[in-house]
C-alpha positions, 0 to 999 in steps of 0.5 A: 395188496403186496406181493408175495415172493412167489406171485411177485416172481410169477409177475415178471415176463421172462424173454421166450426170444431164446436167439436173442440172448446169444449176440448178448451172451458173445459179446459179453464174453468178447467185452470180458475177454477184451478188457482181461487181454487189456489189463494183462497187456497194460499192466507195468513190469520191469521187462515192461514198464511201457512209458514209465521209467521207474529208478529202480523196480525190482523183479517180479514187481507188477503195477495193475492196469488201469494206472493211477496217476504217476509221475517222478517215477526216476524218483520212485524205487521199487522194491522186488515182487510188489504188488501195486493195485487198480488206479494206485497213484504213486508221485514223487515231487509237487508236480510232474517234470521237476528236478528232485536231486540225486536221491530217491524221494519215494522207496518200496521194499521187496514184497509190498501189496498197495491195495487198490485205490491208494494214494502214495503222495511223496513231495519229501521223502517216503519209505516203506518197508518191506512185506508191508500190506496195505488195504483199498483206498490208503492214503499216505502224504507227505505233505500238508496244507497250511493256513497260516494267513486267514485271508489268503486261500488254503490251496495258494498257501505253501504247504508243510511238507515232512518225511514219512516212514512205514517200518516192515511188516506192517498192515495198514487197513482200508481207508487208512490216512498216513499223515506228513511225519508219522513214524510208524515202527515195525509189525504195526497194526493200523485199524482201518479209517485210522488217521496216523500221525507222529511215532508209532512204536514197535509191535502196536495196533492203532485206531482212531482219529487221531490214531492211538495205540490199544493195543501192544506187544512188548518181550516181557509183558506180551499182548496187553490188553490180551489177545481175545483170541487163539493164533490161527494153528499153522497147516501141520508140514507135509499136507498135500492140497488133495488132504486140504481139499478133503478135510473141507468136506469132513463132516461134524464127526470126523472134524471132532476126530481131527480136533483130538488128533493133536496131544502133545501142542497145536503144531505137531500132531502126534503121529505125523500131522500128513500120516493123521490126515490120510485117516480122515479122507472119504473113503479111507 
């Protein structure tokens, strides 16, 4: 017969060995506050970039401990107040030790976040624009293998190798594959798992493999096809993280008062949208 929930939970032996369980609980807590102490102190900056010597790295930039792989860094200029994940591999040239020339191979503008995981393989030029966010696991090459010879193996043939380059303000989703010679405008949208590849124009949404456009944004027709939903409304200027705090907290009737405080459009209540907000405080 099968257990129920609670005989299943009656079943199991539970430790009466209360002093056992403290050497595991301190050294869980060393373990953890080691491995935090290990990341703050291992993680890359400007002030500190350890063994790397980056071609430029802007400030307020930080590169997430533990590394990925990463070479060619004089070749790899980054922008200020990046955001580089866990084990981001970030290369510029085919192999570590090369000469690449005078110019930069790899660039990040200011205020790019690579999630963590991703791959940035730059054997020809790459650039990235600035306030592009990029998911977990991305992948972004320059590079191709070519099998142009049927009996010669895929990996020993010389690859095809073609710029890329990620307009600003981009939002590159998890799992993503930015292939050699994509193009991709500025306020792009790419679903994730969405393999990219040639021009992405301006203000699109692209998914798929290969990546298509389903969605875009032009000045005279707008969204096509519409947008499904509202744009999120902006915190009223002047609410405090205490008014935050407390309208979380609200119950159904003071949220529908809240929903009626703005008469005249979404961005400015009526009134003074902090003023309007100190009403609906517990024990106001």
């Amino acid at each position: 017969m099968g257990a129920t929930p609670g005989d299943y939970g009656e079943r199991v032996p539970k430790s009466r060995n209360t002093f056992s369980s403290w050497p595991r609980r301190l050294a869980q807590r060393a373990v953890h506050t080691g491995w935090a102490w290990v990341q703050r102190t291992g993680s890359v900056t400007a002030e500190h970039p350890g063994r790397l010597r980056f071609g430029a790295m802007g400030t307020g930039t930080r590169l997430a401990f533990p590394l990925g792989t990463v070479f060619g860094e004089p070749w790899i200029h980054l922008g200020a107040h990046c955001i580089i994940g866990e084990q981001v591999t970030l290369t510029a040239g085919l192999m570590p030790g090369l000469e690449l020339g005078p110019d930069p191979i790899l660039r990040l503008g200011d205020g790019v976040v690579l999630g963590r995981g991703s791959h940035v393989i730059a054997d020809t030029t790459v650039s990235i624009g600035s306030d592009c966010y990029f998911g977990p696991y991305v992948y972004i090459t320059s590079t191709n293998h070519s099998y142009d010879d049927p009996h010669e193996p895929i990996g020993k043939q010389w690859p095809r190798m073609d710029p890329v380059e990620i307009g600003p303000g981009c939002w590159i989703g998890t799992g993503a594959v930015i292939l050699p010679g994509a193009r991709i405008g500025r306020n792009v949208v790419v679903a994730a798992g969405a393999v990219v590849r040639g021009t992405v124009p301006d203000h699109a949404v692209v998914a798929g493999a290969p990546a298509r456009v389903v969605r875009r944004w032009t000045p005279d027709g707008g969204w096509q096809p519409p947008l499904r939903t509202p744009a999120p409304v902006p915190i009223p200027e002047g609410v405090t993280p205490e008014q935050l705090q407390a309208l979380s907290v609200l119950e159904e009737e003071a949220v529908a008062r809240l929903a009626e405080l703005d008469d005249h459009g979404p961005y400015r209540p009526a009134g003074g949208g902090a003023d309007r907000l100190v009403e609906l405080e517990p024990g106001s």
